[in-house]
N, C-alpha and C positions, 0 to 999 in steps of 0.2 A: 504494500500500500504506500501511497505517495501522500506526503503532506506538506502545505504552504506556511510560510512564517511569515505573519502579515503585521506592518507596523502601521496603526492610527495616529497619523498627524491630526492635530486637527479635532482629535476626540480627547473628552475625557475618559478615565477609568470607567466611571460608573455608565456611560454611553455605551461603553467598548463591551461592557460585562452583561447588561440590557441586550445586545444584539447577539452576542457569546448565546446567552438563554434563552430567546428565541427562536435560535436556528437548533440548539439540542432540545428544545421542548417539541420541532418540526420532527426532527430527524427519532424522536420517542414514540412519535404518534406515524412513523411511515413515512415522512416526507423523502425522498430519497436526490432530490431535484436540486438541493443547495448542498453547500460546501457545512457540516458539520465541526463544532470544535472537538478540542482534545482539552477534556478537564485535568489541572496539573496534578504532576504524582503526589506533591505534598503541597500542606498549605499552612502550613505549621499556623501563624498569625495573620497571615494575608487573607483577605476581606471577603479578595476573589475568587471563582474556581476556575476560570480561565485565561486572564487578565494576568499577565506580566508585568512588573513595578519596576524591572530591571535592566529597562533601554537607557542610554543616554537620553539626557535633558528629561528625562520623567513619560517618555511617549510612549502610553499602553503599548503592550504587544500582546499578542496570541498566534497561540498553532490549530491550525483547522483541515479538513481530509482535505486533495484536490478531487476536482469533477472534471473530465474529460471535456473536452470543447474549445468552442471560438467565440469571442469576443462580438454580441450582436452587433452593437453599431460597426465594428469593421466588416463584416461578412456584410451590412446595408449598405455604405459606402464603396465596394469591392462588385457587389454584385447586386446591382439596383433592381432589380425583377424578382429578387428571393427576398422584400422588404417586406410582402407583406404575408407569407412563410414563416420569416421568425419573428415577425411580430404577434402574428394567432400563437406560434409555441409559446413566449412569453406570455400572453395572456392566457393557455391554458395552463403552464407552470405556476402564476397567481393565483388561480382559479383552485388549483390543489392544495397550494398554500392556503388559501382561505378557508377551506374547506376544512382541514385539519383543525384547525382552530373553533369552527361549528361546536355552540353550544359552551364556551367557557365565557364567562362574564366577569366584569370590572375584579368582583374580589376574589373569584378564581384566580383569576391571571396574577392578581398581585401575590396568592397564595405559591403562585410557582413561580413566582419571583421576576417576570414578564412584562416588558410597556405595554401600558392600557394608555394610548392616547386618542384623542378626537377630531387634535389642530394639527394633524400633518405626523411626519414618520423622521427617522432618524434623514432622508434625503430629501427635506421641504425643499421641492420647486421652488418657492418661495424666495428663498436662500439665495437660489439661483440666480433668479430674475431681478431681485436688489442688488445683486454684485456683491456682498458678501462673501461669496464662497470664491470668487474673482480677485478680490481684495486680501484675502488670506492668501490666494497663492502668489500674486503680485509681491506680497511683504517678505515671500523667503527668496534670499536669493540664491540658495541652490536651484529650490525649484521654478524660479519665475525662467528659466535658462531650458526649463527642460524644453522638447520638441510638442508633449503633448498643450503645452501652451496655447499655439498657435491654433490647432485643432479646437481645444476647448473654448477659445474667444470665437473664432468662427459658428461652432454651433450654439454658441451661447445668445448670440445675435440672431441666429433661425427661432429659437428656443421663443424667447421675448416676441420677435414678427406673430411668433403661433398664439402667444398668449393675448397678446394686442388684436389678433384677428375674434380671439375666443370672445374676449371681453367685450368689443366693440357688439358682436354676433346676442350676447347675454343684452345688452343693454337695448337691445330694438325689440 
């Protein structure tokens, strides 16, 4: 079995540990469709059971299985006619995901330790569209250097055009 070491910029601990349980509360109930964590061997004191305190500069880590695959927007991008092919898989992969979750309410969830939110998910579009999450990557400058840069302000600008057509569409 193959497994990813994934570091969160960007998040806190208790974000990083919220989506950590989650994805093993999915993968408990069958989910098989997302990348599962590895809860650590020991936890002597630590808070977490997935959640690494041991990166430089203090930035969660965690280990999680790999899942075989490609990257949708680049297979969109690469081959424009299979866009709306993995966009149904997407939306049937949600669809599963949601499904799984059938039937657990507010104090369920908090009882398995789980975000129960209503304003948006750990990826608020939102974020997006204010520049925010734009703004953060601008302020590092490892990262404002990288390639995925240029990519991300490009689509970020489609993103807004969509959201601006939605809302104009909402308000008539």
């Amino acid at each position: 079995m193959r497994y990813v070491f994934k570091i969160s910029s960007g998040y806190t601990y208790e974000n990083v540990e919220f989506m950590c349980e989650t994805a093993a509360h999915l993968g408990s109930v069958g989910c098989r469709d997302c990348c599962l964590p590895i809860p650590k061997l020991e936890r002597k004191q630590d808070l977490y059971m997935y959640d690494s305190q041991k990166e430089a500069n203090g930035v969660p880590s965690f280990l999680f299985s790999y899942v075989e695959g490609q990257q949708a927007d680049k297979i969109m991008h690469e081959y424009p006619h299979l866009a709306s092919n993995v966009m149904c898989s997407i939306g049937a992969g949600l669809g599963r995901i949601h499904a799984a979750s059938a039937g657990i309410d507010k104090n369920k969830a908090n009882e398995l330790g789980l975000r129960y939110k209503t304003d948006g998910g750990c990826c608020d579009v939102e974020d997006e569209y204010h520049g925010s999450v734009l703004n953060k990557i601008l302020s590092d400058p490892d990262v404002q250097q990288h390639e995925f840069v240029h990519f991300y302000q490009k689509e970020l600008v489609d993103l807004k055009g969509e959201m601006e057509l939605v809302r104009t569409k909402a308000r008539q």
